[in-house]
C-alpha positions in Angstrom: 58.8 40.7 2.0 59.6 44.0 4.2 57.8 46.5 4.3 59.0 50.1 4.0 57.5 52.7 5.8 58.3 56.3 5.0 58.6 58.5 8.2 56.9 62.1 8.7 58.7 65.0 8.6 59.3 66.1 12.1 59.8 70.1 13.4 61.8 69.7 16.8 61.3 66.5 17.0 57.4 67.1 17.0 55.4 65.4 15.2 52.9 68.1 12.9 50.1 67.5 10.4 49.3 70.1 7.8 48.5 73.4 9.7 49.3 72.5 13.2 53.0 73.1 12.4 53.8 76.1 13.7 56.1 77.3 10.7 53.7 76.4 8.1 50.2 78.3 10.2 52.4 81.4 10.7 53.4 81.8 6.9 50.2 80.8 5.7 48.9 83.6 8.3 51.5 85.9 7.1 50.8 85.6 3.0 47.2 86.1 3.7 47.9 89.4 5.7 50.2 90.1 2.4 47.8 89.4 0.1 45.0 91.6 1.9 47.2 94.3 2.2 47.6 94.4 -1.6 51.0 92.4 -2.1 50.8 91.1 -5.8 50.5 87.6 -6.0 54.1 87.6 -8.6 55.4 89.0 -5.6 54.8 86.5 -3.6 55.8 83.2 -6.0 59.1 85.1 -6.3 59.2 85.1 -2.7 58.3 81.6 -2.9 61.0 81.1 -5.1 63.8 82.7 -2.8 62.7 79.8 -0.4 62.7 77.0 -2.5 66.1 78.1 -3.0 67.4 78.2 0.5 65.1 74.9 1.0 63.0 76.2 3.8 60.2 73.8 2.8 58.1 74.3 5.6 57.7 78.1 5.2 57.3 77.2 1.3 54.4 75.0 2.6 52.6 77.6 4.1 52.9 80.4 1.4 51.6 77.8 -1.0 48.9 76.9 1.1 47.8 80.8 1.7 47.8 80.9 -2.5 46.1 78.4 -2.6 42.8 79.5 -0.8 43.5 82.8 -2.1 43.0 81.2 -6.1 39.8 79.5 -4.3 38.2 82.2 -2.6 38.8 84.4 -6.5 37.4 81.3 -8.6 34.5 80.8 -5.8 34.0 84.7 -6.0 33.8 84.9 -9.7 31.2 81.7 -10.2 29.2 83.7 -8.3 29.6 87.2 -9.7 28.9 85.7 -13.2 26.1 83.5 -12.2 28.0 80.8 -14.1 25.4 78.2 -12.5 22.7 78.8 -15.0 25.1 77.9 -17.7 26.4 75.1 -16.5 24.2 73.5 -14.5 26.1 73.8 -11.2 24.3 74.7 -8.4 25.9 76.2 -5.5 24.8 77.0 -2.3 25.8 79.1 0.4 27.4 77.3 3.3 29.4 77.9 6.6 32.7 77.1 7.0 33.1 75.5 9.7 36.0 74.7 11.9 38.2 71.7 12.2 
């Protein structure tokens, strides 16, 4: 029985994991700037969309990754503003961040 093993998607021949591509960090980098300078987020998924279309799946990778913390840092933001804890019986603490 063989086994198949499915290669990783290379950038210049360099082999990348999640943000350590260079493609993927800057647009991630660059929707996050968007975002904080008050780009609606429809703008962006239609930008999204423009680059699904010319299949540049590594930039794609990144803006979804930026919309994705963004949707987390909102849902995080409002647990907290409503104090939605003491209804469900979620506690959440503060923590740091911290750097990988």
């Amino acid at each position: 029985m063989e086994r198949v093993i499915s290669s990783q998607k290379t950038c210049n021949n360099t082999r990348y994991k999640g943000l350590d591509n260079p493609i993927i960090y800057d647009h991630y980098l660059l929707t996050l700037y968007e975002i904080e300078n008050g780009t609606h987020v429809s703008d962006i998924t239609n930008m999204l969309k423009e680059y699904e279309e010319k299949e540049l799946y590594y930039e794609c990778a990144g803006i979804w990754r930026a919309l994705d913390h963004y949707q987390f840092i909102i849902l995080y933001a409002l647990i907290i503003y409503y104090d939605i804890d003491h209804v469900t019986n979620i506690k959440i603490e503060n923590y740091e961040i911290k750097d990988y």
